[in-house]
C-alpha positions as CSV (number, residue, x, y, z in Angstrom):
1,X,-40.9,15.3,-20.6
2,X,-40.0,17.2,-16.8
3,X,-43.6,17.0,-16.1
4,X,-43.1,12.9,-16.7
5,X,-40.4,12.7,-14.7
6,X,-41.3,14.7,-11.9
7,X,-44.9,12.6,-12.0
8,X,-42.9,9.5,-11.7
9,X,-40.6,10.7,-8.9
10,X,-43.4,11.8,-7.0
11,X,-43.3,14.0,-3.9
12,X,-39.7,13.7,-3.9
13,X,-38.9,15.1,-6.9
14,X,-38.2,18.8,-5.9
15,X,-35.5,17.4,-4.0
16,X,-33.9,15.0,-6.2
17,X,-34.5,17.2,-9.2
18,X,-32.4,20.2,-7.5
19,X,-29.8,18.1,-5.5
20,X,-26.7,20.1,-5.1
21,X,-23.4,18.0,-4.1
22,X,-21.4,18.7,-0.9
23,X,-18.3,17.9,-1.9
24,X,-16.4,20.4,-3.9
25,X,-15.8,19.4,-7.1
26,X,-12.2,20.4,-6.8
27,X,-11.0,17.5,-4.6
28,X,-12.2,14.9,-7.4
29,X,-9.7,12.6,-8.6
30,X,-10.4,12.4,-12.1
31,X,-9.0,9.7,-14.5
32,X,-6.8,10.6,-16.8
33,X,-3.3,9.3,-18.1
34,X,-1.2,11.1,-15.2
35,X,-3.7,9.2,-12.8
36,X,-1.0,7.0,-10.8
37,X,1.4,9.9,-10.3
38,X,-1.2,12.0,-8.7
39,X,-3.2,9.9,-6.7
40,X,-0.8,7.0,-5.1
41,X,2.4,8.8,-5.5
42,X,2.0,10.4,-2.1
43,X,1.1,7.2,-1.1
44,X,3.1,4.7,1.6
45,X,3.6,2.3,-1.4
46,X,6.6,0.7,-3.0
47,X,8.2,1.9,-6.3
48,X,6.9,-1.7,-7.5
49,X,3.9,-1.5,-6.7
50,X,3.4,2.3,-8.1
51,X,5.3,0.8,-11.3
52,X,2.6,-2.0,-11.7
53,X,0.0,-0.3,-11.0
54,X,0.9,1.9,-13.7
55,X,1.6,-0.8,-15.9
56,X,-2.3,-1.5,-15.3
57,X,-3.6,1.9,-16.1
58,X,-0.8,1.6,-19.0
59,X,-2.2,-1.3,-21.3
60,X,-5.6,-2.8,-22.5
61,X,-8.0,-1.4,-24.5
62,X,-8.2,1.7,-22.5
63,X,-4.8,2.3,-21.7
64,X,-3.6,6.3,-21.0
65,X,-7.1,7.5,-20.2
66,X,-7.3,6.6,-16.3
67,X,-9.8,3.6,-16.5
68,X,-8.7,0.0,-16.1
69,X,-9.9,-2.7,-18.3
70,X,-9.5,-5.9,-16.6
């Protein structure tokens, strides 16, 4: 199956293949339900628009894990 992939991805393939990110995984925002509170708290932002915005991430068929479904 790697010998497919790396056929198809040609000569680039070493590279893409053993990418390593340069960003530290540690400064990810990650969704989850505390999301607002530690992202746009420390944000310039009103208290209504941090409570709406919460509200948002708050309701729907995904509400409490981070995501937005609009």
């Amino acid at each position: 199956m790697i010998d497919k992939i790396t056929e198809l991805l040609g000569d680039k393939a070493d590279d893409l293949l053993n990418y390593k990110a340069k960003f530290p995984k540690e400064q990810l925002n990650l969704p989850g339900p505390d999301f607002v509170d530690r992202v746009f708290v420390q944000s310039d932002r009103s208290i209504n628009v941090l409570k709406n915005l919460q509200w948002l991430f708050s309701h729907g068929r995904l509400a409490g894990t981070g995501y937005v479904s609009i």
